[in-house]
C-alpha positions as a printed Julia matrix, in Angstrom:
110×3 Matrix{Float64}:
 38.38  30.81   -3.92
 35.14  31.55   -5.44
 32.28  30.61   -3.67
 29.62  28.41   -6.06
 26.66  26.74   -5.42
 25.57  23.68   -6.23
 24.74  22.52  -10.17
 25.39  19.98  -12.28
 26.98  21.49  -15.13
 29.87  20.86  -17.49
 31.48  23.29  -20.24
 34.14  22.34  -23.02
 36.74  25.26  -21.81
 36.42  24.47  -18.03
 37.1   20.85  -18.9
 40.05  21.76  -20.94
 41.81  23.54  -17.85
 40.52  20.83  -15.6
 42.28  18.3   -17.93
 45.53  20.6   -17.69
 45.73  20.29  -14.02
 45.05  16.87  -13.9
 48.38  14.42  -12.96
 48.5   10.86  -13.0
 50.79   8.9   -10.38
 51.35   5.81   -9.92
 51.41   5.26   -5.48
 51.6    2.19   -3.06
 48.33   2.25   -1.4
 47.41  -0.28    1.77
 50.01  -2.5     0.28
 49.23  -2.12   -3.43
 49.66  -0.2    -6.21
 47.19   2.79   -6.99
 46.3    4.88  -10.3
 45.72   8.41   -8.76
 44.38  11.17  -10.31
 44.28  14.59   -8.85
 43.0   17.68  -10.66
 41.85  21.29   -9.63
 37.95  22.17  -10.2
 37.61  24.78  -12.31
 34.85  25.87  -10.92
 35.01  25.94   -7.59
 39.42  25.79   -7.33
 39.0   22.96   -4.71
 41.48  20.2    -5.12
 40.04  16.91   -6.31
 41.54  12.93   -6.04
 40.12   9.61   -7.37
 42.35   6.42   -6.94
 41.97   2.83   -8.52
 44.3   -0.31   -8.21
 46.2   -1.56  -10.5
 45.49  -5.37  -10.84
 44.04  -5.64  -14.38
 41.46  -3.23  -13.84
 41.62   0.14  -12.7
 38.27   0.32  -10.53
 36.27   2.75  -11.45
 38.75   4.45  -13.87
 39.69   2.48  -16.94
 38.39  -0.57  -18.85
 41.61  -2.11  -20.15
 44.2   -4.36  -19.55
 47.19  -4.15  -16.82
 49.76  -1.42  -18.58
 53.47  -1.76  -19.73
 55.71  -0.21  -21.5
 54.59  -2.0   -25.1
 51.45  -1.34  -24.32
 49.91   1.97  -22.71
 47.26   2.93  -20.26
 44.21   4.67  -21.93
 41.92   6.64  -19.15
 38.53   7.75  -20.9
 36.59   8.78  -18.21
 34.12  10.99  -16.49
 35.14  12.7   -13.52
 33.63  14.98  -11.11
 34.13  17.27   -8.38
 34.48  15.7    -5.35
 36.22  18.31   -3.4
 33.92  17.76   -0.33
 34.34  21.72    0.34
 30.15  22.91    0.86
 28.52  24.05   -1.83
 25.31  26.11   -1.25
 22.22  23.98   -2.62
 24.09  20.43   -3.11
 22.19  17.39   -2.49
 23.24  15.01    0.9
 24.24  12.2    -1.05
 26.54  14.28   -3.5
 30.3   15.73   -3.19
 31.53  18.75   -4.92
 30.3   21.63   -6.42
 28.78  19.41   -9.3
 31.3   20.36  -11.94
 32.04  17.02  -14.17
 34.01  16.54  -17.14
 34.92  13.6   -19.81
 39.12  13.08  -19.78
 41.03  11.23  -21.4
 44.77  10.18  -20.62
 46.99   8.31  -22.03
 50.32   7.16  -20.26
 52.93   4.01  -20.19
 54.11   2.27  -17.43
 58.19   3.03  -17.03
């Protein structure tokens, strides 16, 4: 894997390969269901995860309404990477190599 330092950046190509490694699943998580999302960095390759539950809201990941199959699940959001791999230069308080990108997903519910 490359090695890259620190810096918050963010680039229309790298975000279109991050968006094509990106899956959606759907997981039982401490007795509920989750929304996960994993995706690799493009900058730094590390492999990336964000989950949210799925009672309404999606925390963190969605503003909209519980999902069926009438009506899908839009994700417009901005995520980062939080690979947790060290970066040279990266803040304490931060994760990743500072890569972040805007998605957008849209899926139903099956």
């Amino acid at each position: 894997m490359p090695e890259s330092p620190y810096e918050e950046r963010t680039d229309g190509s790298l975000a279109e390969k991050m968006q094509r490694s990106l899956t959606v699943a759907v997981v039982e998580e401490a007795g509920r269901d989750s929304l996960v999302l994993t995706w690799d960095c493009p900058v730094c390759e590390h492999a990336c995860r964000r989950s949210g539950k799925l009672n309404g809201r999606f925390v963190g990941l969605v503003r909209s309404k519980k999902p069926s199959r009438k009506r899908p699940l839009t994700i417009a959001e901005v995520i980062r990477c939080d690979c947790g791999q060290p970066h040279a230069g990266r803040p304490e308080d931060e994760q990743g190599c500072g890569f972040w990108a805007h998605i957008t997903v849209v899926m139903s519910i099956q």
